[in-house]
PDB file of N, CA, C and O in Angstrom:
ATOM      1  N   UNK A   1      10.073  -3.387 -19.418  1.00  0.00           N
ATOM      2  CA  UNK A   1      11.186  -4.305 -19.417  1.00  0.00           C
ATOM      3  C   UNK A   1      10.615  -5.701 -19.275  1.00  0.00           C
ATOM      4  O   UNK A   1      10.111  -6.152 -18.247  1.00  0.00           O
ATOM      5  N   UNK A   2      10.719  -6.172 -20.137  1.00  0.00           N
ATOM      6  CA  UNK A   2      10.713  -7.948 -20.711  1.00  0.00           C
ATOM      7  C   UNK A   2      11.049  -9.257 -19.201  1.00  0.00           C
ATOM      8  O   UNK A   2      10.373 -10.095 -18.604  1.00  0.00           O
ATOM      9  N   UNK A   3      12.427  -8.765 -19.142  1.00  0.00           N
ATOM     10  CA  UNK A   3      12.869 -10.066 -18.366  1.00  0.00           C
ATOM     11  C   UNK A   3      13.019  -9.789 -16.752  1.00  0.00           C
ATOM     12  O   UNK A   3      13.216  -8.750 -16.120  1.00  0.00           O
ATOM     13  N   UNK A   4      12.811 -11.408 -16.280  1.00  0.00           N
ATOM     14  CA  UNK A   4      12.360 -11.399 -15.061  1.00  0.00           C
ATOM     15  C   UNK A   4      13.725 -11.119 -14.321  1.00  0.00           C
ATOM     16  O   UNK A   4      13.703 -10.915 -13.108  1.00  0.00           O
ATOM     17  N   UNK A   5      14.576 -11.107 -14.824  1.00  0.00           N
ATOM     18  CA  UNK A   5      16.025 -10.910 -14.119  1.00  0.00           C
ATOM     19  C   UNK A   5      15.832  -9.631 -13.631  1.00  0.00           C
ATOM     20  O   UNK A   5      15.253  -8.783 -14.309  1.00  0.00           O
ATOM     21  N   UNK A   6      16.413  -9.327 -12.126  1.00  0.00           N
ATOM     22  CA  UNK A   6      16.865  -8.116 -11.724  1.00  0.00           C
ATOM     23  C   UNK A   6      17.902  -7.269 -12.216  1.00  0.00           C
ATOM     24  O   UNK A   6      17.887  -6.062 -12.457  1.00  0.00           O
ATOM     25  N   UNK A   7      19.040  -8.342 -12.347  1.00  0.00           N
ATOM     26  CA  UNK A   7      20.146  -7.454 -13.193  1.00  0.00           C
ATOM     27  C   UNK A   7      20.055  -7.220 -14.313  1.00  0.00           C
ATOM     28  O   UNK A   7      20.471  -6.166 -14.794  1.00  0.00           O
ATOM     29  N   UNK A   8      19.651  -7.882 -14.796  1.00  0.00           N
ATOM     30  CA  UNK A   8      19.157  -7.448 -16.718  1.00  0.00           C
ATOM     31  C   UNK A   8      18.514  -6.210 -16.236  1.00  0.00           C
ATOM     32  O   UNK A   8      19.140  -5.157 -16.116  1.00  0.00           O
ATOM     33  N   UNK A   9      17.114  -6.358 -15.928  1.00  0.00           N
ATOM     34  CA  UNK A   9      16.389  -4.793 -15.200  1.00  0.00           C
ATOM     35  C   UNK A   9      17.254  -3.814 -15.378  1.00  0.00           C
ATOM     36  O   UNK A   9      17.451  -3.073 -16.341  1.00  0.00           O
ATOM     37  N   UNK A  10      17.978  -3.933 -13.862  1.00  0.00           N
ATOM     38  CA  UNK A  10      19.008  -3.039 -13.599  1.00  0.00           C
ATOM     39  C   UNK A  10      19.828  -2.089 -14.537  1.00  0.00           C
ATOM     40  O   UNK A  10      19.834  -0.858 -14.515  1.00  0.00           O
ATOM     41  N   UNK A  11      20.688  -3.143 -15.568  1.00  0.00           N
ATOM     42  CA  UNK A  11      21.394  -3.045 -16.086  1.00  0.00           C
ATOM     43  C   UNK A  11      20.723  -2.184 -17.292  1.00  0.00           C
ATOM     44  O   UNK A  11      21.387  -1.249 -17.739  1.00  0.00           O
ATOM     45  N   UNK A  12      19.301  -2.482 -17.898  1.00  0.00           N
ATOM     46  CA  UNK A  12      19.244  -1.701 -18.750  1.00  0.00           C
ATOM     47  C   UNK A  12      18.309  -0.479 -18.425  1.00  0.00           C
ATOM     48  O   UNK A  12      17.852   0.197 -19.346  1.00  0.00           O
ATOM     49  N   UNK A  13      17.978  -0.154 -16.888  1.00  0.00           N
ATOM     50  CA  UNK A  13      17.671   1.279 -16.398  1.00  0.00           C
ATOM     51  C   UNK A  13      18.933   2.278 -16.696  1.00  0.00           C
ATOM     52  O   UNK A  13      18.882   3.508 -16.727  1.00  0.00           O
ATOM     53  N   UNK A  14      19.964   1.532 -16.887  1.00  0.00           N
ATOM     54  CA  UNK A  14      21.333   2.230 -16.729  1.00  0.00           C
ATOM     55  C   UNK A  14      22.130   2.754 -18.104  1.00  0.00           C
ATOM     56  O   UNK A  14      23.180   3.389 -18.208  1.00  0.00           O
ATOM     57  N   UNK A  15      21.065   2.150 -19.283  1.00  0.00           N
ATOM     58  CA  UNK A  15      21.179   2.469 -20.640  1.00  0.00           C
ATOM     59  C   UNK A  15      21.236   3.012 -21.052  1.00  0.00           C
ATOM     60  O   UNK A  15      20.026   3.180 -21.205  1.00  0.00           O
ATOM     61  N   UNK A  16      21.935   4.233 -21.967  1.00  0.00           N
ATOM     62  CA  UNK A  16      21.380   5.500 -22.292  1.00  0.00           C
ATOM     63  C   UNK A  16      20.336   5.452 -23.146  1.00  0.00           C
ATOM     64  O   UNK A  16      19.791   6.512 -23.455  1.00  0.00           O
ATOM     65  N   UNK A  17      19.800   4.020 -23.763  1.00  0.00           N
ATOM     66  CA  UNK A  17      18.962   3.974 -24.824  1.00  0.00           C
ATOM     67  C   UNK A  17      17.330   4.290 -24.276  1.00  0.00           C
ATOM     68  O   UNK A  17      16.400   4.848 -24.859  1.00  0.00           O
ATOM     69  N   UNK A  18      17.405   3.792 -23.150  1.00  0.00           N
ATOM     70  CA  UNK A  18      16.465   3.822 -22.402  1.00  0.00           C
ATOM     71  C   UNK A  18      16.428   5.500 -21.837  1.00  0.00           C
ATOM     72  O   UNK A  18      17.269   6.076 -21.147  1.00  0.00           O
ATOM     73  N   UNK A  19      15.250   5.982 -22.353  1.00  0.00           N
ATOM     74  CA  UNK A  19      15.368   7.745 -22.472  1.00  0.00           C
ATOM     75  C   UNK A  19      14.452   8.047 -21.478  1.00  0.00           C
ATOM     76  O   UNK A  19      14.068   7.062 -20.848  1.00  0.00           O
ATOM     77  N   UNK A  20      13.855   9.425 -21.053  1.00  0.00           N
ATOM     78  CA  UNK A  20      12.801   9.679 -20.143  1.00  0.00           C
ATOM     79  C   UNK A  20      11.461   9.031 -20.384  1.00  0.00           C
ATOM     80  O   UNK A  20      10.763   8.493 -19.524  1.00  0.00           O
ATOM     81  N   UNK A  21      11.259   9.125 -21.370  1.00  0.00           N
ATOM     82  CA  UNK A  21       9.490   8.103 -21.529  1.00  0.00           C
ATOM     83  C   UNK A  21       9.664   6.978 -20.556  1.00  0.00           C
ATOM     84  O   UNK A  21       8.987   6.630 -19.588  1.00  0.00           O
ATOM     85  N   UNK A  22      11.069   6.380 -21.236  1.00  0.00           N
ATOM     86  CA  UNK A  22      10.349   4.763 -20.548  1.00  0.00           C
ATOM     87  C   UNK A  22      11.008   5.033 -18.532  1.00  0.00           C
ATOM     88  O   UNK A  22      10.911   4.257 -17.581  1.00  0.00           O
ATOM     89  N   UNK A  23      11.525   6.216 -18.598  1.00  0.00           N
ATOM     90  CA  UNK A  23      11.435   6.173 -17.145  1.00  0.00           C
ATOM     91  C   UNK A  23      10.321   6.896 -16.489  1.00  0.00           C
ATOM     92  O   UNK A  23       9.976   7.015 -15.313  1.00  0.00           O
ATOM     93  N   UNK A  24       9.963   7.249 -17.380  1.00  0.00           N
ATOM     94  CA  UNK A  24       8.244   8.246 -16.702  1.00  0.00           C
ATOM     95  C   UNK A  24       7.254   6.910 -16.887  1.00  0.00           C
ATOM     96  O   UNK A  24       6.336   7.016 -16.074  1.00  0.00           O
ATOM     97  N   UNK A  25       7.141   5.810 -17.602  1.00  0.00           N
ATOM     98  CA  UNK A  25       6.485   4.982 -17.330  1.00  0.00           C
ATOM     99  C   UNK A  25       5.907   3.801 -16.866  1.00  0.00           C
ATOM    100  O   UNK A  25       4.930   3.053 -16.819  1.00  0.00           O
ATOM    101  N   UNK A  26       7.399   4.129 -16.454  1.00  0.00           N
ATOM    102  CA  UNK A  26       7.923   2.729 -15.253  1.00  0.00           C
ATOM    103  C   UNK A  26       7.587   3.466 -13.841  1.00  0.00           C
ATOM    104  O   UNK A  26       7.121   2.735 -12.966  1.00  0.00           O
ATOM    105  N   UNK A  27       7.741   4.584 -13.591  1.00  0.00           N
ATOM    106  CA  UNK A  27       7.318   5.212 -12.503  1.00  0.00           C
ATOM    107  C   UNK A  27       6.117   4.872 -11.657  1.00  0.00           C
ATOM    108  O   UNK A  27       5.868   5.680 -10.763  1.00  0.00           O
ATOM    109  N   UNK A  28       5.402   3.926 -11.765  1.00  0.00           N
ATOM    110  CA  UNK A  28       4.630   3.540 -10.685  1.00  0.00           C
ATOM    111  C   UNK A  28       4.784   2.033 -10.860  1.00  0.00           C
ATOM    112  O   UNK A  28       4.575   1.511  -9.765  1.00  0.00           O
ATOM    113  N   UNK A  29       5.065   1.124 -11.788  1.00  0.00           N
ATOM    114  CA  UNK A  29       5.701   0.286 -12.089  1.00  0.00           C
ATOM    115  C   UNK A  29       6.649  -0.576 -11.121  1.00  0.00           C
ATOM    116  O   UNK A  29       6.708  -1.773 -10.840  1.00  0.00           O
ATOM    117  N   UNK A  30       7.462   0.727 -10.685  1.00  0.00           N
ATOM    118  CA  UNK A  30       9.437   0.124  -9.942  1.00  0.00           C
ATOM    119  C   UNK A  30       8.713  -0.209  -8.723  1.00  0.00           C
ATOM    120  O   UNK A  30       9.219  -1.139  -8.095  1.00  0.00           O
ATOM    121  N   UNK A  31       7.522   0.376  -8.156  1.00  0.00           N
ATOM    122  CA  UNK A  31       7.603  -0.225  -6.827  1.00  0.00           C
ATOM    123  C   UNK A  31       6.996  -1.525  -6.571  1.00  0.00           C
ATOM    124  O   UNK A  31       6.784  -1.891  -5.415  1.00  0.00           O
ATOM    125  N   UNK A  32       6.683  -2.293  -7.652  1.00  0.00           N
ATOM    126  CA  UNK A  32       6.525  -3.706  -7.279  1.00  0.00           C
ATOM    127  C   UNK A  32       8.349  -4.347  -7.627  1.00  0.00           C
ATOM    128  O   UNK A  32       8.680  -5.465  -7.232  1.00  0.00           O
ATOM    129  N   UNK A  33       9.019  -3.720  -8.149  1.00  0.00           N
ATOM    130  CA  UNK A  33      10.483  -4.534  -8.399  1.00  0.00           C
ATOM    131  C   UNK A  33      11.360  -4.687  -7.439  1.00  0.00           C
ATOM    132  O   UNK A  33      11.252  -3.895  -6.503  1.00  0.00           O
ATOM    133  N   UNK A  34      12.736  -5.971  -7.356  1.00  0.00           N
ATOM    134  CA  UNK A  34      13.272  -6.122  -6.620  1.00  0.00           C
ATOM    135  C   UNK A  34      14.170  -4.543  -6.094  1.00  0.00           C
ATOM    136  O   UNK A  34      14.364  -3.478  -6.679  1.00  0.00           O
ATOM    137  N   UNK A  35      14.467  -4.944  -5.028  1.00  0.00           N
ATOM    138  CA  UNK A  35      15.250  -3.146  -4.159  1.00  0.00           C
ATOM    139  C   UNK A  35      16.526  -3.219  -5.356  1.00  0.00           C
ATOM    140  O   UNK A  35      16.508  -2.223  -6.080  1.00  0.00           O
ATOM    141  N   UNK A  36      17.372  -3.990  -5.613  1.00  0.00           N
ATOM    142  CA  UNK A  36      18.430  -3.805  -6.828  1.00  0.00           C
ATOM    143  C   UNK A  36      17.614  -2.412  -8.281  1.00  0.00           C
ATOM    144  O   UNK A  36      18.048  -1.392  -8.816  1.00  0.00           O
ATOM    145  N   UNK A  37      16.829  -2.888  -8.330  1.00  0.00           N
ATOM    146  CA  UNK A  37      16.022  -2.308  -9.755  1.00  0.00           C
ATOM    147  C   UNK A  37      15.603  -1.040  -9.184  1.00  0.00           C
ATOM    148  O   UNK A  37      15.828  -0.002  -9.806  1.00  0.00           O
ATOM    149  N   UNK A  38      15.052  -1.025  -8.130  1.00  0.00           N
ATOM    150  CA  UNK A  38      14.208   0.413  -7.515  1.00  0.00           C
ATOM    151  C   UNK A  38      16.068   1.079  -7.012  1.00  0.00           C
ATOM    152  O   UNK A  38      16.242   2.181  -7.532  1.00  0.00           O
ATOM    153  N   UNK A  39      16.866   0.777  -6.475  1.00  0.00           N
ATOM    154  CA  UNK A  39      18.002   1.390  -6.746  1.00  0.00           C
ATOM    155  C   UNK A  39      18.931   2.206  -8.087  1.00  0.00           C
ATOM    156  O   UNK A  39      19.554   3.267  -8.059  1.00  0.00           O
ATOM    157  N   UNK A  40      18.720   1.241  -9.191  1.00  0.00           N
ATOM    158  CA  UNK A  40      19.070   1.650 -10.571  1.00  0.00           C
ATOM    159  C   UNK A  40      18.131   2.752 -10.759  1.00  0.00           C
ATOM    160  O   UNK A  40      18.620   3.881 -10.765  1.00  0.00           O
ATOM    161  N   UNK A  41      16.892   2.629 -10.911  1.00  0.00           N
ATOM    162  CA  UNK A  41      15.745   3.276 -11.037  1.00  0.00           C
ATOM    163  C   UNK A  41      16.272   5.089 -10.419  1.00  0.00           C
ATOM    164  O   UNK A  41      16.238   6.168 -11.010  1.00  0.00           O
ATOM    165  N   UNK A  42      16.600   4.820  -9.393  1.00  0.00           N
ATOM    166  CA  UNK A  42      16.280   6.152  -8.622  1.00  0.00           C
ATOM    167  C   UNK A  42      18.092   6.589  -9.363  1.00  0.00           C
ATOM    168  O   UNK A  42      18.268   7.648  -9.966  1.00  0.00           O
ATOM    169  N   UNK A  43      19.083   5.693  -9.175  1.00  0.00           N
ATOM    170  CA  UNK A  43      19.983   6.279  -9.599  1.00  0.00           C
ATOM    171  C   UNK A  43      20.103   7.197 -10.634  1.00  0.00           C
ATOM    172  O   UNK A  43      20.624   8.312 -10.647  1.00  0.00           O
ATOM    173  N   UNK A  44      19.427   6.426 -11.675  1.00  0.00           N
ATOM    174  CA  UNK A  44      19.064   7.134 -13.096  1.00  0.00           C
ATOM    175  C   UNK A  44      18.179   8.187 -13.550  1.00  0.00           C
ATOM    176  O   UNK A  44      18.074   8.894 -14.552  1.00  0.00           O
ATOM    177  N   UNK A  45      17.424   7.992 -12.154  1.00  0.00           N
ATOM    178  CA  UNK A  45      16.338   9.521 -12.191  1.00  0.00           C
ATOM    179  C   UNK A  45      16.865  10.472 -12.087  1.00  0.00           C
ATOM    180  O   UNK A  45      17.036  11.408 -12.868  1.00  0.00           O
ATOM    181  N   UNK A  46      17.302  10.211 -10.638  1.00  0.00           N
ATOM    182  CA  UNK A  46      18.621  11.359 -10.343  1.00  0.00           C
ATOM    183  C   UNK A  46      19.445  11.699 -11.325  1.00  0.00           C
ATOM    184  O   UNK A  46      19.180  12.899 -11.406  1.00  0.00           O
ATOM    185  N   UNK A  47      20.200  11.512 -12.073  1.00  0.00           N
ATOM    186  CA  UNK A  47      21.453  11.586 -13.127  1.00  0.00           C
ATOM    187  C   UNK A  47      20.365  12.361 -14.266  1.00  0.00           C
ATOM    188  O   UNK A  47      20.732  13.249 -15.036  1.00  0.00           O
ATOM    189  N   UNK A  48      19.421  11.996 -14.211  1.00  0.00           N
ATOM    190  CA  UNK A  48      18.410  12.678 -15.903  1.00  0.00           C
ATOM    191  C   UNK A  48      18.020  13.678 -14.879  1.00  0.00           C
ATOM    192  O   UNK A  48      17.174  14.174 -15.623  1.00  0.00           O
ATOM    193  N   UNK A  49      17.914  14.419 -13.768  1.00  0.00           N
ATOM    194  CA  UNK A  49      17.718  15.743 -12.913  1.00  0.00           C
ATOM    195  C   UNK A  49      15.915  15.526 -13.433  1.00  0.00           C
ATOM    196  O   UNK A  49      15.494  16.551 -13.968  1.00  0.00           O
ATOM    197  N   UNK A  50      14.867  14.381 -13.344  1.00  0.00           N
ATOM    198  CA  UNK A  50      13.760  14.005 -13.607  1.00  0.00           C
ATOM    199  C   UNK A  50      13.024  14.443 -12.367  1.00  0.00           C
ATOM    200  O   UNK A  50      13.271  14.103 -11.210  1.00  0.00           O
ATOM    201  N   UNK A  51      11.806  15.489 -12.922  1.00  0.00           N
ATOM    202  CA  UNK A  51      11.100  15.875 -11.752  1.00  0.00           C
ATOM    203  C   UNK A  51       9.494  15.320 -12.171  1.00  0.00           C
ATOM    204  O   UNK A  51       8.561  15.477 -11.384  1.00  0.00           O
TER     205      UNK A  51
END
């Protein structure tokens, strides 16, 4: 993800376009991001049942 905005972030963890790759590769990634983003993040893990 491109922009320095949190909610942009946020907002497009919450994408459906955004599929498992790019959440398997953000996965060590989210923990430098603001707690808003590492929230979306985990929300969306959860919801894809991502182990």
């Amino acid at each position: 993800m491109k922009s320095d905005s949190p909610i942009i972030k946020a907002l497009a963890l919450i994408d459906r376009r955004a599929g498992e790759r790019m959440l398997s590769t953000l996965k060590e990634s989210i923990k430098d991001e603001n707690e808003l983003v590492k929230y979306f993040y985990k929300l969306r893990y959860d919801a894809e049942q991502m182990r």
